[in-house]
C-alpha positions as CSV (number, residue, x, y, z in Angstrom):
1,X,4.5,8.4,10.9
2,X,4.8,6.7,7.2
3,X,7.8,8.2,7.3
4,X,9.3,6.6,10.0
5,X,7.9,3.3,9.1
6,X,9.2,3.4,5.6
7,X,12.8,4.2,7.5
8,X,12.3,1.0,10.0
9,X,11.7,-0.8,6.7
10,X,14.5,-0.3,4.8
11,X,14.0,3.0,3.2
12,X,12.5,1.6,-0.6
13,X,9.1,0.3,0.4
14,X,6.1,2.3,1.4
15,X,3.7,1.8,3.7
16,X,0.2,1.4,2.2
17,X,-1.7,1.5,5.6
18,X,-0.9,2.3,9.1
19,X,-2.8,0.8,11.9
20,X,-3.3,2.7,15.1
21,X,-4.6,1.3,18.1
22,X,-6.2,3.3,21.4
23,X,-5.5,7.5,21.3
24,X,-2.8,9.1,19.5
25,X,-2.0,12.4,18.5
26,X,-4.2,14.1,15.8
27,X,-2.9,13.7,12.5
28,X,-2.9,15.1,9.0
29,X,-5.4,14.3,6.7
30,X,-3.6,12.0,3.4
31,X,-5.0,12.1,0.4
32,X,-7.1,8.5,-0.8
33,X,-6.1,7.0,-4.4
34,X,-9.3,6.0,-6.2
35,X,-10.5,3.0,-6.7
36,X,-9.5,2.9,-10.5
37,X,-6.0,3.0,-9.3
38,X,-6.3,0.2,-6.7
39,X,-8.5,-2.4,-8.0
40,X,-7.4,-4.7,-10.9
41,X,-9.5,-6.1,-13.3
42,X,-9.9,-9.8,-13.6
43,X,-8.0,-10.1,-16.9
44,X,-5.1,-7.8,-15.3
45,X,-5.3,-11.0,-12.2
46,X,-5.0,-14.1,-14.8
47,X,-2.2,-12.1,-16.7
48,X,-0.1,-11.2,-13.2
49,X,-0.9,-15.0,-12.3
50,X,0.7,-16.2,-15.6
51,X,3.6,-14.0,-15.6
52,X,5.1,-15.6,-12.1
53,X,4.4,-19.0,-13.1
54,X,7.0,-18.1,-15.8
55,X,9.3,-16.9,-13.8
């Protein structure tokens, strides 16, 4: 299905979640990053925020 999805979209994004709604198919199981590689730290934020109000 992310597949598909990341076709409709143009091929160089990917889908981060996929909503399903009533009863599907069953499908495979994907693996979950952590948390550490989701979540930014507040410094990380003020630095993100600063670098695209300079560009």
């Amino acid at each position: 299905m992310r597949t598909e999805l990341r076709q409709l979209l143009g091929g160089g994004l990917w889908p981060q979640i996929v909503l399903r709604l009533g009863c599907g198919a069953p499908v495979p199981w994907t693996p979950r990053r952590s948390l550490a590689d989701v979540l930014l730290e507040p410094t990380q934020l003020s630095a993100r925020a600063a670098g695209d109000a300079s560009g």
